[in-house]
N, C-alpha and C positions, 0 to 999 in steps of 0.2 A: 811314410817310411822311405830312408832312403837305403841304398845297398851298391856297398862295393865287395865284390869279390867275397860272398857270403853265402854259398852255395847249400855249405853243409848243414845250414840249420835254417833256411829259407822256406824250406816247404811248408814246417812245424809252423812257423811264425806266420803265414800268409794264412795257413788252413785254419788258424786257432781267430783269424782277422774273417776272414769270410763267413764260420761254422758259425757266430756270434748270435745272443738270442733275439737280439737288437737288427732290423735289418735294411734300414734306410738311411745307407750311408753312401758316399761315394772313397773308394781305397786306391789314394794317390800316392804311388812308387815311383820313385827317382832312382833308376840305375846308372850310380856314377861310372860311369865307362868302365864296367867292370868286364873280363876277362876269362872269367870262368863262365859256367853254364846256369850263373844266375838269373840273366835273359830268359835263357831257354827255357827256364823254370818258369818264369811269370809268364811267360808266352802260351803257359800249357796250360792254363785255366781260363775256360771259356765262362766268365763270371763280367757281364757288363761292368757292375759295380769297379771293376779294376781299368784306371785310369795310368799307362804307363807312359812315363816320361824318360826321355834319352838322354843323359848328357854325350856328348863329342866327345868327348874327354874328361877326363877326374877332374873334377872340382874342387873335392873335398866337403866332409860330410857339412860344415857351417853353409857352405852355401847353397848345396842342395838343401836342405833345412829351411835356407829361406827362400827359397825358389816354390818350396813344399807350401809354402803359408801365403807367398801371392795368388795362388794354383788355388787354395783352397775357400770355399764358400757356400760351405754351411753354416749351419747357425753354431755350431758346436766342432773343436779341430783338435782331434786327438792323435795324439803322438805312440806312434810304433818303434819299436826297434828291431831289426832283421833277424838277430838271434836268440831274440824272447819269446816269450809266450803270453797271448793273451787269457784269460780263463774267459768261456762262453758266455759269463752273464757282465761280464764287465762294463762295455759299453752303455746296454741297461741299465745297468745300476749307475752310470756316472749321469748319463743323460737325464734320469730319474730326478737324481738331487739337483743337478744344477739346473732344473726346469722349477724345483720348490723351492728353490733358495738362490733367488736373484741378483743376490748381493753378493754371490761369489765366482770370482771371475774364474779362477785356477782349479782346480780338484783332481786331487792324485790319490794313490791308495799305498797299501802295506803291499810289500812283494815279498816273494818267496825263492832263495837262489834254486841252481839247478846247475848241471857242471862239473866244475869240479868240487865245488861246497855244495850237496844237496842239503834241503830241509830246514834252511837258518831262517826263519821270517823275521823283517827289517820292519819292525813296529815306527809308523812316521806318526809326529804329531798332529793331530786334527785341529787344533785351537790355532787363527791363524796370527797372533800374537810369538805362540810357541814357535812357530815357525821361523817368525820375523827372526827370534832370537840364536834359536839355533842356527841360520842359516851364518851367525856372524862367524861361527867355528867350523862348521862343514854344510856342503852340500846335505837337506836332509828331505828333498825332493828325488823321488825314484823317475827319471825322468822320459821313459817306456811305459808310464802307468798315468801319464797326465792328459786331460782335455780344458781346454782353453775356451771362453766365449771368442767366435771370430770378430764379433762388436769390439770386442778388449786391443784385440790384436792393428783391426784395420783402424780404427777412431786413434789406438796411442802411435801407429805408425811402428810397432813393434816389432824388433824384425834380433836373429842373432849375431852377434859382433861379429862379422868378417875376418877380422886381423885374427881373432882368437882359433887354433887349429883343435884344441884342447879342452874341456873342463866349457865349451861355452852352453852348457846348462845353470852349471853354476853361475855365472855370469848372467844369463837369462833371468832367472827366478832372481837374484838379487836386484836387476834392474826392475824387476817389477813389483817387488815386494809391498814397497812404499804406496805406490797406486792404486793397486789390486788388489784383493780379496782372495785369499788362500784357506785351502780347507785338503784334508787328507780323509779317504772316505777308511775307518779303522776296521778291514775287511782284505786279506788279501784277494786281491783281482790282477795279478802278472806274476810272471815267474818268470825270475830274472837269471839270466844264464852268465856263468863267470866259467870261463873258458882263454885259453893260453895267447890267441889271436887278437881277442878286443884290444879295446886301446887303451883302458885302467892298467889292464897288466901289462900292455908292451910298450907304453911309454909314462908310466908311471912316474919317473924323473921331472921329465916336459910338463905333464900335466900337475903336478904338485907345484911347479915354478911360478904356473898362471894361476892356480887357486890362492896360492899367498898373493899374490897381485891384487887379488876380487876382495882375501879378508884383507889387505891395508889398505885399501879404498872404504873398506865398511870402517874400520878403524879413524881414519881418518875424519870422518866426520864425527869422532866423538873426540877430535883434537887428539888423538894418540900415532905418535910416528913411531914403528915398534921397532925397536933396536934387532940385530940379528938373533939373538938369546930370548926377547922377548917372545919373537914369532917362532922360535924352536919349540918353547914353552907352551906356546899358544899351542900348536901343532898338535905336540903330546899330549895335550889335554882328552883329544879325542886317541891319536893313537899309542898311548901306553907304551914307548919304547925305548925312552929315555933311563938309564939304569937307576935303580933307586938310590936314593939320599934323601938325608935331612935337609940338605940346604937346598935340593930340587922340590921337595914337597913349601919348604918355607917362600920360595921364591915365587913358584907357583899361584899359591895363594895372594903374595904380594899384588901380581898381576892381573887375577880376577878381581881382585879388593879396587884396582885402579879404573879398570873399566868401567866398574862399577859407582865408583866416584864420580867419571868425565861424563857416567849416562845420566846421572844425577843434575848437572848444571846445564845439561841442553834436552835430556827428556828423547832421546830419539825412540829407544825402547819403553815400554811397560816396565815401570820399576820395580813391580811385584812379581812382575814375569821373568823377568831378568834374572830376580837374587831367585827365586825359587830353582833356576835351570840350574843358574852358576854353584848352588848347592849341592843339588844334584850332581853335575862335576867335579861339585867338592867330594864329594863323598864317595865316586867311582876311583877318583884321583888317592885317596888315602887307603883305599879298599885293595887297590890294583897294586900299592908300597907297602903294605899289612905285613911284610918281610920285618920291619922295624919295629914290630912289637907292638906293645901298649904306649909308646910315643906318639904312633900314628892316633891312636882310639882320643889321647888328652888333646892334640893337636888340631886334631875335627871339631872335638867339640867345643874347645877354647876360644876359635876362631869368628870373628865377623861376620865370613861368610853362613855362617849355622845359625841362617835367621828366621826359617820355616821347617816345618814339622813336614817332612816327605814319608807318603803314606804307602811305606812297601815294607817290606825284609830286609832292605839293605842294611840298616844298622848293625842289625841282629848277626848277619853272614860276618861282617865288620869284625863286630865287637871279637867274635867266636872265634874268626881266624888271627884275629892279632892276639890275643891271648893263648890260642896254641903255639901261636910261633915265640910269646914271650916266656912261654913254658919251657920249649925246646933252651933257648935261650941261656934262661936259669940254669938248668940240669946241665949245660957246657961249662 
């Protein structure tokens, strides 16, 4: 764990790390030259287990991070964040699996916010293929909820990007994806706190500038250099902002259809994992434009992309809202 200036939700987060049902660990903090009485706070638990380390001065959270991981040498090195929560059998339950299943280097779980959005749980995929894929559009590793083989770590020389001040989780899990073995335990174990202070919400610009940086690197090697509109496109795919139209939904598509072609002649993805997700996109992406009527319903299913049978409800929400909205429609 590192912590700067993180007072107000420090306690919660150390006690949910010590209280744990699991209890042979050693809990390595790095207080970046913080300012407030975060010190003082970790000072006040007489709990051996807690290892606290000083920087001189701020760092910044990337290098305490990696500061955290030369420090660390156990057989297993899991990741805190100062104003999360761990739930008590977490640890447990991580150590659990990656002691039966040796083959996977990473494992993270579903989280639950807390904050200012309570109660939203962020279902991650466990399949570490899904993973691979999704990580090409966003981050879909919670990265407060992961433990690592330290084998993984020390043998690949594994450390997080320096330059990067931002988003360098995202960067992490992508540099390793290739190498490593990923698995999401489908159970929440954190509770993830979104509150005004973090750095998702106050520098949300900064950090959206280096995640397209991360996806046109992953781009890149399917030989795609994404023009500005393409990566706007890309973007909205996950976040739904861009106002609706026919020629954003047509375009859209265009550009998953393309991805889709360049993963075809080098194979980097699962090609069945790929069209199944990109579907799935397809169909949140026409769901989320259902403003258009039964255009959006013949244009889903017309499409290249609608080449697996996706086993939920979503059609059905689909079908039902575009057809009310092409009711409304008529009756104007």
């Amino acid at each position: 764990m590192s912590i700067y200036n993180g007072e107000r939700y420090l306690k919660e987060s150390i006690e949910s790390i010590i209280n744990q049902t699991f209890k042979d660990f050693e809990f390595i903090i790095i207080d970046d030259g913080s300012t407030d009485k975060s010190n003082q706070i970790i000072n006040s638990y007489n709990d051996s287990r807690i290892k606290l380390l000083e920087n001189n001065k701020n760092i910044g959270l990337t290098k305490s991070l990696n500061k955290g991981l030369e420090l660390c040498k156990g057989e297993f090195i899991a990741r805190m964040d100062a104003d999360d929560i761990s739930l008590p059998i977490r640890l447990e339950k991580q150590v659990n699996y990656m002691e039966k299943n040796k083959n996977i280097d990473v494992c993270g779980s579903w989280s639950m916010t807390i904050g200012k959005r309570v109660g939203e749980i962020r279902k991650y995929p466990s399949n570490h293929e899904e993973i691979r894929c999704q990580l090409l559009l966003h981050n879909i590793m919670c990265h407060s909820s992961v433990i690592i083989r330290e084998k993984s770590i020390s043998e690949g020389n594994i450390r997080y990007n320096p330059s990067l001040l931002y988003a360098q989780d995202f960067d992490f899990f992508v540099r390793m994806i290739n190498d490593y073995r990923f698995y999401n335990i489908p159970e929440v174990l954190i509770r993830y706190r979104i509150h005004d202070n973090q750095i998702a919400e106050k520098r949300t610009n900064e950090q959206n500038l280096i995640a397209n940086s991360i996806i046109k690197d992953q781009l890149k090697k399917l030989s795609i250099n994404p023009s500005k509109e393409e990566l706007e496109l890309h973007n909205n795919l996950i976040e739904l902002k861009i106002n609706q139209s026919k020629d954003l939904i047509l375009k859209s598509e265009k550009w998953l259809l393309k991805i889709i072609k360049n993963n075809d002649k080098v194979n980097i993805y699962d090609n069945k994992t790929l069209k199944l997700y990109f579907n799935y996109i397809w169909l949140r992406l026409c769901n989320a434009y259902a403003g258009l009527g039964l255009w959006s319903v013949k244009t889903y299913f017309k499409s290249d992309l609608n080449n697996y049978y996706l086993n939920n409800y979503s059609y059905l929400k689909f079908i039902g809202k575009s057809i009310v909205k092409w009711s409304k429609i008529k009756k104007l």
